[in-house]
C-alpha positions, 0 to 999 in steps of 0.5 A: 926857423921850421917851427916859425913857418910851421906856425904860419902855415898852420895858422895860414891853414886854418884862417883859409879853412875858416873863412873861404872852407872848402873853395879855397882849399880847392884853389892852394890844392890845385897848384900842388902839381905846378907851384906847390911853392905859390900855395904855401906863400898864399896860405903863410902869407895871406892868411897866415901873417895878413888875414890874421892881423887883429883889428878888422873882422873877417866880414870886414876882410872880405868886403875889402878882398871882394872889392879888390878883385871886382876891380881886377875882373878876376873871376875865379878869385871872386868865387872863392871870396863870395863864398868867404864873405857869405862864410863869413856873416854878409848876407846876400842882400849884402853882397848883391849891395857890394857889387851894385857900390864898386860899379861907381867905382869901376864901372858897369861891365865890371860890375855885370861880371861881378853880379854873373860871377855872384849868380853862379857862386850863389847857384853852387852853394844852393846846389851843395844844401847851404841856406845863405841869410838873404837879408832886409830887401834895400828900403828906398827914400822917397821923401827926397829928391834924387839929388837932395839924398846924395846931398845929404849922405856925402855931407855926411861923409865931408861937409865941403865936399859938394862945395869943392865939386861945383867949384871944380866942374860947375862951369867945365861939366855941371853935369858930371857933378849932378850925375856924382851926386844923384847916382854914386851918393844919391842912387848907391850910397843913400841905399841902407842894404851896406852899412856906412862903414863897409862902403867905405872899406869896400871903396878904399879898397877898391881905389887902392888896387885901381891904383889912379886915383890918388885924390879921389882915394885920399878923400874916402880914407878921409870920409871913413875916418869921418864915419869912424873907421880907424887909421890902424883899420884903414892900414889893415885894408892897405896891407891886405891890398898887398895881397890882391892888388899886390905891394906897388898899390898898397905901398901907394894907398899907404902913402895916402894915408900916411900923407893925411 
């Protein structure tokens, strides 16, 4: 039995080494003189058993992780996963996107949090001499209008599902599927700085921890299988929503896809 917790921890340790370095050791040291209990489960735990799952990246984790905590406005624990997810291949340009994409989801004073909380992160590891890959600046389509670009992408995502809106709303709030349409598809998603696949773990995850929106969470795990996300990739999100967002939430957003 020692040796089996030896070996998650160990594993634990170096999966929070590798991915957050020296920002995540300064949060598991700083609870040694109060829970050195909580540490050793978020080093075992996280990174041990859910971090070391195979299927999705690190890149890919901590779009999901960076997601969740926006959602949660927790701002020491976005410090420590924007450096995890610049350690770990985003790019600022990358991040930046991120923060503009989960604002559809949980709105602009979340989101301006987000984007401080970024500035500062991004200030330190200035500070500290380590040169983050900016990335391509974001490419805008001008050859549509607003609403023809939303169109377009979330008829990439599910055909129907402009039909089902105006179906829905169009003669209680036209205007909430305009503003649907030519901000959260037209505006954010149409950008080309987040690649499909990200956005659409980022918004699983995001969904999952805000834990109220069951219908709109089962469409965009519908969407990312559309754009090739896997079911078991899908479930590796939930799981480490266990971690962020606790169990009640991943066991729901499990239901979800179980469901399907």
């Amino acid at each position: 039995m020692k040796k089996y917790f030896s070996d998650r921890y160990t594993r634990g340790w170096n999966k929070l080494q590798e991915i957050d370095g020296e920002a995540g050791e300064r949060v598991v040291n700083g609870l040694k003189d109060i829970s050195p209990d909580l540490g050793r489960f978020i080093i075992e735990y996280s990174f041990g058993d859910v971090y070391s799952l195979p299927l999705l990246d690190n890149k890919s984790k901590e779009v999901a992780a960076v997601a969740s905590l926006i959602a949660q406005r927790a701002i020491p624990e976005m410090k420590v996963h924007f450096n995890g997810a610049l350690n770990s291949g985003c790019t600022v340009t990358e991040v930046k996107e991120l923060v503009l994409h989960v604002s559809v989801y949980v709105g602009f004073p979340k989101a301006i949090c987000a984007m401080n909380t970024l500035k500062e992160v991004l200030a330190e590891r200035k500070a500290e001499g380590i040169n983050d890959t900016q990335g391509e600046g974001t490419v805008v389509n001008d050859r549509l209008s607003r609403y023809e670009k939303g169109s377009e992408y979330l008829s990439q995502l599910d055909a129907n599902q402009e039909r089902l809106l105006k179906e829905t709303f169009d003669n209680f709030s036209p205007e909430l599927v305009r503003f649907v349409i030519e901000y959260g598809y037209g505006d954010i998603y149409s950008r080309e700085s987040l690649d499909k696949r990200y956005r659409q773990i980022a918004t699983i995850a995001a969904l999952t921890t805000l834990g109220n929106a069951s219908s709109q969470l089962d469409f965009h795990i519908r969407a990312g299988l559309n754009i090739g996300l896997t079911k078991d990739e899908i479930k590796e999100v939930m799981l480490l929503m266990s971690v962020y967002a606790g169990f009640p939430a991943a066991i729901n957003g499990m239901n979800v896809l179980k469901d399907l």
